[in-house]
C-alpha positions in Angstrom: 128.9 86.1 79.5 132.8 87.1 80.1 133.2 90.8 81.0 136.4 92.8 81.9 136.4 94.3 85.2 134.7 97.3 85.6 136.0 101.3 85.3 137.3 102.9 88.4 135.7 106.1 87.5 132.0 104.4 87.0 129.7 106.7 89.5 128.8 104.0 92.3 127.9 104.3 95.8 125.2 103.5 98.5 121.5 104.7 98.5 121.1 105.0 102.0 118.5 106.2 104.6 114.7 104.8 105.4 111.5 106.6 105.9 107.9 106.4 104.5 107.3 105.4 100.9 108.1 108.0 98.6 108.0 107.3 94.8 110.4 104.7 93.4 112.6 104.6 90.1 110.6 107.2 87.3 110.2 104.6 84.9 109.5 101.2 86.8 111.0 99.0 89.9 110.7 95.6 89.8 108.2 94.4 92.1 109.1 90.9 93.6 106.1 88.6 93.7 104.0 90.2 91.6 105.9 92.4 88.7 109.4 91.7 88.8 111.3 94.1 86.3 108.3 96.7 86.3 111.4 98.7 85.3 111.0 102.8 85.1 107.1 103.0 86.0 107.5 103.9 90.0 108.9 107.4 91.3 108.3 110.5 91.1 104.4 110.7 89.9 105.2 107.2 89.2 103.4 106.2 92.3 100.0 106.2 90.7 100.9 102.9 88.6 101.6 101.5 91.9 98.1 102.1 93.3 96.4 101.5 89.9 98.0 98.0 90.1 96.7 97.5 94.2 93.0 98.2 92.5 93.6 95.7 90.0 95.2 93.3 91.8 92.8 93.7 94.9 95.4 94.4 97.5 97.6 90.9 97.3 99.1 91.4 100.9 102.6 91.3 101.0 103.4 88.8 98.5 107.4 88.7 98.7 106.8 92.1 100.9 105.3 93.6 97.8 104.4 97.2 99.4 104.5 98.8 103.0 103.0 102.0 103.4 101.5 104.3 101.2 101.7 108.0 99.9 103.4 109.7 97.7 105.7 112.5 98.9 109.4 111.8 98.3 111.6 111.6 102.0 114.7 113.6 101.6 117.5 111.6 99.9 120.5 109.9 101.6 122.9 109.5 98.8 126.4 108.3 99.6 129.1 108.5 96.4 132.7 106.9 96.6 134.2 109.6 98.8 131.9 109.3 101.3 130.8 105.5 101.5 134.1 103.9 100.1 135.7 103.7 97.2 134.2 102.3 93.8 136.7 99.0 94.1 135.5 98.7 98.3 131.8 99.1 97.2 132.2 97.0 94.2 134.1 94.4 96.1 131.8 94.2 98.8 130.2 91.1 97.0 130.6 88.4 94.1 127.3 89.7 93.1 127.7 93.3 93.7 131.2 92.9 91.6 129.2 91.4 88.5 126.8 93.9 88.6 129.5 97.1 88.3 131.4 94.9 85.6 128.0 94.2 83.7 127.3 98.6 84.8 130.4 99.4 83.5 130.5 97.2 80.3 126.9 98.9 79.2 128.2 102.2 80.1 131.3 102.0 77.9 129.0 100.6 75.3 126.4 103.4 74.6 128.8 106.1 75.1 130.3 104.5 72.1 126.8 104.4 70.6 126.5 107.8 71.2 129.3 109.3 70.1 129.0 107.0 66.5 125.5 109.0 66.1 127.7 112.4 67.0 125.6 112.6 70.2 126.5 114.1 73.8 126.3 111.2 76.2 125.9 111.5 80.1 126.6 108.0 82.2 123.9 107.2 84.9 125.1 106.7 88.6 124.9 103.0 90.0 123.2 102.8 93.7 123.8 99.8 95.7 121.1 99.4 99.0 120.0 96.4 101.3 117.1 96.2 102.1 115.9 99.8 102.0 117.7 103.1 101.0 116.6 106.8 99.7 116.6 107.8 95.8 116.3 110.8 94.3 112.3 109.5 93.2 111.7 108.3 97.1 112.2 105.3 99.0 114.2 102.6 97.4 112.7 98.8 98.5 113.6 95.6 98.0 110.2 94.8 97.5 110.2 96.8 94.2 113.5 95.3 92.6 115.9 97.2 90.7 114.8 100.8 89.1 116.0 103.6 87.1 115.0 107.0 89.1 115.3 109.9 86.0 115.4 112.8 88.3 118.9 111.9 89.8 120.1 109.1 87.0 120.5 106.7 89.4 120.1 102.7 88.8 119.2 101.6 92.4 119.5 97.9 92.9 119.4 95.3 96.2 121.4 92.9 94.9 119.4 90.0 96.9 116.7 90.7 93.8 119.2 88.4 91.5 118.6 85.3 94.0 114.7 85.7 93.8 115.4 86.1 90.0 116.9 82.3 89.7 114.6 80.8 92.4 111.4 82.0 92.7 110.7 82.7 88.6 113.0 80.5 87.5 115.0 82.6 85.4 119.4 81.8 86.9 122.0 82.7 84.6 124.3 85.4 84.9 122.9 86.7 81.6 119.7 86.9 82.6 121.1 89.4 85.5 122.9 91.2 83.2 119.4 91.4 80.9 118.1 93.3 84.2 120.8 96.3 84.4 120.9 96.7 80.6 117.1 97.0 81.4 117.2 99.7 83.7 120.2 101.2 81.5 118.0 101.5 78.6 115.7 103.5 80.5 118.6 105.8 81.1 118.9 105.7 77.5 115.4 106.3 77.0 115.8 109.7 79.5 118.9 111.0 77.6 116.9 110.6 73.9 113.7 112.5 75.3 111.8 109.5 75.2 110.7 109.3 78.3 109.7 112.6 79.1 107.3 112.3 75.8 105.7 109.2 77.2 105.3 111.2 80.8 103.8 114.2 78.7 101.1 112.0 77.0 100.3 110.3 79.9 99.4 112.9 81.5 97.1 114.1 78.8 95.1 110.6 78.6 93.6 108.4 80.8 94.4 105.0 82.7 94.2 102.6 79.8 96.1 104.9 77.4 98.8 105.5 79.8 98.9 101.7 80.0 99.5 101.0 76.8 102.1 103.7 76.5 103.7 102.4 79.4 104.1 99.1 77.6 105.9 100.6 74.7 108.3 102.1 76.9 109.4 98.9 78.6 109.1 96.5 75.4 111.8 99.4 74.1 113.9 99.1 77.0 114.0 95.5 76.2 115.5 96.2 72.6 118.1 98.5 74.1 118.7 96.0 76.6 119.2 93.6 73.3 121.1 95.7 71.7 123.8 96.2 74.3 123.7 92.1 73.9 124.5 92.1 70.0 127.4 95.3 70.6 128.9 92.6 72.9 128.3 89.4 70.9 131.5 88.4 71.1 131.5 87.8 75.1 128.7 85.9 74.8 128.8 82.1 75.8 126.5 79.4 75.1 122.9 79.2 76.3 123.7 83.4 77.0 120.4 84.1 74.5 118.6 81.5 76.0 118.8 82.8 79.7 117.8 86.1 78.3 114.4 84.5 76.9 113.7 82.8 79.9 114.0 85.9 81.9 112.0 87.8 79.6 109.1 85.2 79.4 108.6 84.8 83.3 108.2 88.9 83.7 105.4 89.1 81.4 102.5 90.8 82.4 100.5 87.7 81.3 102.5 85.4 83.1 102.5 87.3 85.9 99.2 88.2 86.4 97.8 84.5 85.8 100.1 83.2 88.1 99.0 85.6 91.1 95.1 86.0 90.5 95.0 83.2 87.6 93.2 85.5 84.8 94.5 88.2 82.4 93.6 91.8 82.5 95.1 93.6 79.3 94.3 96.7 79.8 96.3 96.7 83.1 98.8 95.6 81.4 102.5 98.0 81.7 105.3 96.1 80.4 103.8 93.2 78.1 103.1 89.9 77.5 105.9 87.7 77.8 106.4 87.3 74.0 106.4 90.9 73.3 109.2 91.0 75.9 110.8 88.0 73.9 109.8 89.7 70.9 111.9 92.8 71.4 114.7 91.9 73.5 115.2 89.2 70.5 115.1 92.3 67.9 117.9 94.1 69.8 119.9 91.1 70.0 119.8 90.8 66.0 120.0 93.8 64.8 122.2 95.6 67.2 120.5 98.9 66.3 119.0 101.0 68.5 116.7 102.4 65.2 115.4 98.9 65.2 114.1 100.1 68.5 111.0 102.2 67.9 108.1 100.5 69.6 106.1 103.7 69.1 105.1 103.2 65.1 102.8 100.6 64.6 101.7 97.5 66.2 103.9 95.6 68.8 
């Protein structure tokens, strides 16, 4: 996929600091080993998930140094912007794949504020954090354990960038397109945060019980997918060849049944929080071809 260089004016720093585990990103973290691209379920409350999976999953050590620690109170946050850690180009610049990831930041960012203001609707970018190896977001302790996340009570996309060489060698999934799949991921949770949606989905969660909020959970990531589709189809154009086909691949080796037959070798639905891997397919497909975040709505009907 070609992009332009990123903005100078995109908000991007360093998530620094280290401390017990707090939450993660509200709305899912990718967990290496066991559920890459869990996306916006960990942070703040979103810590529960995390233990739910542990009782499914019976504890499965430290696959790719899945968890350390436990509990759920958030350690104060070490954030470092531009003006204190660099500025945008120096933290950008830092590395080839740090660079891609602010152009790929930048690129969605320019996009749904263009989305937004077609639909005569107020939009308000997220901030890009950049850590190695462990940091502090606004949600808790950011790990590279749990992958990229989007934390909704600071904005903030928080991503070790070490998560996009795992990505191409341990499930399979290289490509620069599939990496870009992975931001426009966590972006359309920002999206998701900015419509309401999430907040909805947090509310009747916390009305039902474990297999409800499951299922809800699912809904919420299979539409992240869409807008992360969607974002594809507005930039078509920059698209090269095989581009749609790295973004399949990607989407097929996080599914939850994939996943969890690879690392216990049965299927549990009802754990189930971000889909099978053709429901991911599915609806990161339906972004790409319509291009229209109404084709979105994994809420009405069956997915």
């Amino acid at each position: 996929m070609r992009l332009d260089d990123y903005d100078n004016d995109i908000n991007v720093g360093e998530a620094r600091g280290g401390g017990g585990l707090g939450g993660g990103g509200g709305g899912g973290g990718l967990l290496l080993g066991l559920l890459p691209l869990i996306g916006s379920r960990f942070g703040c409350g979103g810590i529960v998930v995390v233990l739910l999976l542990l009782a499914v999953f019976g504890g499965l050590g430290n696959l790719g140094g899945l968890l350390s620690g436990g509990g759920t109170t958030s350690a104060p946050t070490a954030q470092v912007g531009p003006s204190e850690g660099g500025s945008v180009r120096q933290i950008c610049d830092a590395s080839p794949q740090r660079r891609e990831t602010c152009q790929a930041f930048s690129n969605a960012q320019n996009t749904w504020e263009q989305i937004f203001a077609k639909e005569g609707q107020r939009f308000s970018p997220p901030m890009l954090r950049f850590f190695d190896g462990s940091g502090q977001s606004g949600c808790g302790q950011a790990m590279s354990a749990m992958g990229p996340f989007y934390c909704p009570t600071d904005n903030g996309i928080y991503l070790d960038t070490e998560f996009f060489d795992e990505l191409t060698n341990r499930f399979k999934a290289p490509g620069d397109f599939a990496q870009y799949y992975v931001i426009a991921h966590e972006f359309g949770h920002h999206i998701q945060k900015l419509l309401g949606t999430s907040d909805q989905v947090q509310r009747a969660q916390a009305r039902g019980g474990e297999r409800e909020g499951n299922a809800l959970s699912v809904r919420l990531e299979l539409q992240a997918d869409c807008y992360a589709g969607v974002w594809a189809a507005q930039n078509r154009q920059r698209l090269d060849p095989g581009d749609v086909e790295e973004g399949m691949r990607a989407a097929q080796a996080i599914g939850d049944d994939t996943l969890q037959k690879e690392a216990q070798g049965r299927v549990v639905p009802d754990s189930f929080t971000h889909g099978t891997s053709a429901q991911r397919q599915t609806w990161l497909r339906r972004g790409m071809e319509s291009g229209d975040p109404a084709q979105c709505d994994t809420f009405s009907g069956a997915i």
